[in-house]
C-alpha positions as a printed NumPy array, in Angstrom:
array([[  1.733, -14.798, -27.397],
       [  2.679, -13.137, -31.012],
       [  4.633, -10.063, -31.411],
       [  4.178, -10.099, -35.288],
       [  6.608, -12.954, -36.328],
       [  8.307, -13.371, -32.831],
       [  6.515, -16.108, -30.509],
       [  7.129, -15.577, -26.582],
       [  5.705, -18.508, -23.945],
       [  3.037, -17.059, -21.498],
       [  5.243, -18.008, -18.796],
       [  8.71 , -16.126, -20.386],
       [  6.26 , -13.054, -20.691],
       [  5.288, -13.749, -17.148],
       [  8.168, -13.653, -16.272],
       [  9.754,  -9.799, -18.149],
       [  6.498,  -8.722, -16.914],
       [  7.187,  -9.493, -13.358],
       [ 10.605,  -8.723, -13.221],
       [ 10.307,  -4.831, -13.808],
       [  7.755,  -5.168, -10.648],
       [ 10.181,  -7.106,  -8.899],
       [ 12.582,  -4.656,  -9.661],
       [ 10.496,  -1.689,  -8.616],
       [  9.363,  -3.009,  -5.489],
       [ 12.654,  -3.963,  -3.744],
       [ 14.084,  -0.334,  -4.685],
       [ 11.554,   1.409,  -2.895],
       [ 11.329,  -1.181,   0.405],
       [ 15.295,  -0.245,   0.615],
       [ 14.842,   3.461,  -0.321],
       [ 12.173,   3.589,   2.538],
       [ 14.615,   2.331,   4.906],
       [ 17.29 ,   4.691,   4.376],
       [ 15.027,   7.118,   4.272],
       [ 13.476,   7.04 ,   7.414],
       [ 16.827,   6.438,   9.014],
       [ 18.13 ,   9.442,   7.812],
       [ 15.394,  11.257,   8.995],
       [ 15.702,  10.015,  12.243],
       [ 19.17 ,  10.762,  12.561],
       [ 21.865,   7.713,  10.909],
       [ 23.292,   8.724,   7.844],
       [ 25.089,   5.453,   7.686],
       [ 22.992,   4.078,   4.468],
       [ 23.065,   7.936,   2.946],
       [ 26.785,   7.62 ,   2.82 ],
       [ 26.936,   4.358,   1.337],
       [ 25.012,   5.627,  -1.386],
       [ 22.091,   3.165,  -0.667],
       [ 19.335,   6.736,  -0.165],
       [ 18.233,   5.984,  -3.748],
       [ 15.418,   4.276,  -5.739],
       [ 17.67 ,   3.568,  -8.735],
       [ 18.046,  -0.462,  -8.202],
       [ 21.265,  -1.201,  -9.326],
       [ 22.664,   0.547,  -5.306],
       [ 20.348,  -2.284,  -3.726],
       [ 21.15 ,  -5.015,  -5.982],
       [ 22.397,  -8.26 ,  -4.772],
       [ 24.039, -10.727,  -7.036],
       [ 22.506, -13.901,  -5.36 ],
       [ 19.303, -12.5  ,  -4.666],
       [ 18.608, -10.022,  -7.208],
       [ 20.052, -11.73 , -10.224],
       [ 20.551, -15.508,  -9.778],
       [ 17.5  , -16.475,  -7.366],
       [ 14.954, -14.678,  -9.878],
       [ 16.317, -16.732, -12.898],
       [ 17.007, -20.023, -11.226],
       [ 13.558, -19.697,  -9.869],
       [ 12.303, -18.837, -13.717],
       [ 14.19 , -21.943, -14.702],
       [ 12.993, -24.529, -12.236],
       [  9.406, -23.332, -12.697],
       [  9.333, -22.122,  -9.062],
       [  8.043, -18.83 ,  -7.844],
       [  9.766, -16.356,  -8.112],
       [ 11.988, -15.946,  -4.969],
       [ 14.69 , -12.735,  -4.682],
       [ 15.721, -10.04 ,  -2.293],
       [ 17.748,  -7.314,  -2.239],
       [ 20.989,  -6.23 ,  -0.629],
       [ 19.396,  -4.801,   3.18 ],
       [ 20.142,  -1.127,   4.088],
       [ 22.323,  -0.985,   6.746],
       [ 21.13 ,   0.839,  10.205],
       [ 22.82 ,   1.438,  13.207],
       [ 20.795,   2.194,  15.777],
       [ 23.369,   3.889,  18.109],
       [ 22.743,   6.932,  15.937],
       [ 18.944,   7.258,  16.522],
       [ 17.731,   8.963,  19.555],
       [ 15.184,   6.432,  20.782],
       [ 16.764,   3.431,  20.119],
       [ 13.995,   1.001,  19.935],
       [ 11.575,   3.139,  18.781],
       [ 13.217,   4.578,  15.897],
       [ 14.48 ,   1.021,  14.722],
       [ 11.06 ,  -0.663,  14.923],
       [  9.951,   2.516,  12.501],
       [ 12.55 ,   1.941,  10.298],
       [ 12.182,  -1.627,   9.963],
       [  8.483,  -1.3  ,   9.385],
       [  9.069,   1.674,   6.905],
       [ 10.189,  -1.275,   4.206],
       [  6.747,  -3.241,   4.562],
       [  4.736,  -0.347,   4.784],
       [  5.96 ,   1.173,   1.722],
       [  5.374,  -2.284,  -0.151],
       [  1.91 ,  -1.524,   1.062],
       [  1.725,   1.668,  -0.291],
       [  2.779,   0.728,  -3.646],
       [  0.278,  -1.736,  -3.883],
       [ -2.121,   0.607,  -3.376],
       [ -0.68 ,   2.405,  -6.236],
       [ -0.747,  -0.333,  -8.659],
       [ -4.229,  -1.675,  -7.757],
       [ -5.739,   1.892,  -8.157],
       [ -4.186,   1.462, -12.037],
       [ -5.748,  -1.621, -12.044],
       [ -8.671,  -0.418, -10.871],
       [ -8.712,   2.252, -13.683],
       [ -7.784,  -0.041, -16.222],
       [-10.822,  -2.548, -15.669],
       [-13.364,   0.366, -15.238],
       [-11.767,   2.654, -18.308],
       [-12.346,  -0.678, -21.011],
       [ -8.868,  -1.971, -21.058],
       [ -9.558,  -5.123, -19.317],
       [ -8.733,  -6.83 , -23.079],
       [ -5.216,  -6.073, -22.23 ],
       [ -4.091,  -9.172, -21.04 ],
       [ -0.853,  -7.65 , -20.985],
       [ -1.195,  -4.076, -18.776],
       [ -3.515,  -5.554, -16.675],
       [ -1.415,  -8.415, -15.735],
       [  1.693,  -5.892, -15.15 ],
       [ -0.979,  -3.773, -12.291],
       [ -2.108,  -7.054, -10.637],
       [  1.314,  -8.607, -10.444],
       [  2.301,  -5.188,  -8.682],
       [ -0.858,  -5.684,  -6.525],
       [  0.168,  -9.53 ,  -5.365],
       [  3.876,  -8.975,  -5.58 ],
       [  3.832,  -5.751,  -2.98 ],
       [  1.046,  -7.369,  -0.728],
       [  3.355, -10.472,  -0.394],
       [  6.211,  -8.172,   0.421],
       [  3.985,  -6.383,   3.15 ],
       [  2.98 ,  -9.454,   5.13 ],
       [  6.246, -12.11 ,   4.338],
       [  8.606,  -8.835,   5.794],
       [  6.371,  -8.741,   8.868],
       [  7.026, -12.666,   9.581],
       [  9.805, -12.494,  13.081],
       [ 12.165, -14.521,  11.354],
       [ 15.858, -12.854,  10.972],
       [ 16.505, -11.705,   8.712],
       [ 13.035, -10.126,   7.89 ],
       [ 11.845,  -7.12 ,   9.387],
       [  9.494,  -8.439,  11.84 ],
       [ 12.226, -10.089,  13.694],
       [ 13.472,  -6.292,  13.97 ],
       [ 10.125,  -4.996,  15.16 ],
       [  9.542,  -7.87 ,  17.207],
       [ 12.448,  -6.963,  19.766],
       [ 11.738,  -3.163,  19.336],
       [  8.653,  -4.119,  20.986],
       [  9.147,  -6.819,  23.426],
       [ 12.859,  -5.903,  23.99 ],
       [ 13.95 ,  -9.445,  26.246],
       [ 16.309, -12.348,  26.009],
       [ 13.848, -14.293,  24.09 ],
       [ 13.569, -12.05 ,  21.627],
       [ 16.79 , -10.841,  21.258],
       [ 17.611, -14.247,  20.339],
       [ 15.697, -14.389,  18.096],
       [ 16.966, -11.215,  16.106],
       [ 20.563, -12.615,  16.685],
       [ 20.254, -16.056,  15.544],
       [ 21.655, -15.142,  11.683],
       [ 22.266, -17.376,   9.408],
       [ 20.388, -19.767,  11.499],
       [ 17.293, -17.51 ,  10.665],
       [ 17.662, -18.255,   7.273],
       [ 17.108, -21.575,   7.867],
       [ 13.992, -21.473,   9.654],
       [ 12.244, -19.262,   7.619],
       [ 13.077, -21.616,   5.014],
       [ 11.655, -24.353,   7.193],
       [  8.543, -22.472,   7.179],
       [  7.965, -21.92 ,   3.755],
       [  8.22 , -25.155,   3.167],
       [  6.202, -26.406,   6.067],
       [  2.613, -26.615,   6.25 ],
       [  2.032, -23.315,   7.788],
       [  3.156, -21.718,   4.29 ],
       [ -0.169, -22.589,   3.054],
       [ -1.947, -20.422,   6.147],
       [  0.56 , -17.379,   5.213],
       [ -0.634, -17.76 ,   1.24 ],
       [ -4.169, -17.79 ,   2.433],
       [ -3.98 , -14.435,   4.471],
       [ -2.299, -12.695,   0.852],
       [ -5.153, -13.83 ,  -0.635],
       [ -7.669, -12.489,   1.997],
       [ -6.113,  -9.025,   1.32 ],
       [ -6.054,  -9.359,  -2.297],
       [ -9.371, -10.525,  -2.399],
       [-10.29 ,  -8.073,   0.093],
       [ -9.346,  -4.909,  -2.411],
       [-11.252,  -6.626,  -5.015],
       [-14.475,  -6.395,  -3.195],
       [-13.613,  -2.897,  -1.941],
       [-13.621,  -2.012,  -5.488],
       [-16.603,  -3.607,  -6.389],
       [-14.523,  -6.239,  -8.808],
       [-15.104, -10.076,  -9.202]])
């Protein structure tokens, strides 16, 4: 693309336009976790400083910085995360209960956003600015980006969310396990995105995508 005299590759420009998204939508999965644990009673991420949207508090050098670019470089998707809120449960008065809201207060407000951005997309497409390669790419890219968020959070693989709401629900010995397995949970859910059930977890994103498209009447 040309910016008068300056050339930029589609996929650089891909890339600054997803990283603002990217940016964005980590903040508010962390502010939504501190959030609703303050509300229900642990101040523990308040005090740290981490009840804020500004992204620089839930930054994480590996994750937020080097993953996105190394990904950019190897041609990858993009892959990142952000520093997780910490919780401690011994502070909430329903212990399980209050956790598994927490937990699923990151995911949801992923979902929430993309309703957000797809409602600007929506707008965008219906108002004639559909010729803008470049805003509408920025909306859908907030769309895909927070509806990935949503579902890959919900996986019950430490240390995702689901692995969190997964014992809150079915508190046992299998499950706690599970949630306690750490660095060894990295390794599976790495297993899995590179196994052949990735391709069944891609397909379900795209059933919700594609799902909002019809809702809005959009092919």
């Amino acid at each position: 693309m040309n910016f008068g005299d300056i050339q930029i590759s589609d996929k650089l420009l891909s890339f600054l336009t997803f990283l603002p998204i990217f940016f964005i939508s980590i903040s508010v999965h962390e502010f939504a976790h501190a959030l609703l644990a303050y509300k229900l009673g642990d101040d523990t991420a308040k005090n740290l400083g981490r009840l804020t949207l500004n992204p620089v508090k839930h930054a994480d050098i590996v994750g937020t910085l080097i993953m996105p670019l190394a990904s950019f470089a190897s041609g990858f998707a993009l892959i990142g995360w952000a520093k997780p809120v910490p919780v401690n449960r011994a502070n909430f008065k329903n212990h399980l209960r209050d956790d598994a809201v927490v937990s699923f207060a990151g995911p949801f407000s992923n979902f929430i956003l993309a309703l957000i951005f797809f409602l600007f997309f929506y707008a965008s497409v219906n108002w004639g600015l559909s010729s803008d390669k470049l805003l509408l790419n920025f909306f859908w890219y907030g769309v895909f980006l927070n509806i990935f968020l949503f579902a890959f959070n919900l996986l019950p693989f430490p240390p995702l969310d689901g692995s969190h709401i997964l014992f809150d629900i079915f508190p046992n010995k299998f499950t706690a396990f599970i949630l306690n397995i750490g660095f060894y949970g990295s390794i599976v859910l790495l297993l899995f995105i590179y196994s052949p059930l990735w391709k069944y977890f891609m397909r379900l994103v795209s059933s919700i995508l594609e799902f909002f498209l019809r809702i809005a009447g959009i092919s």
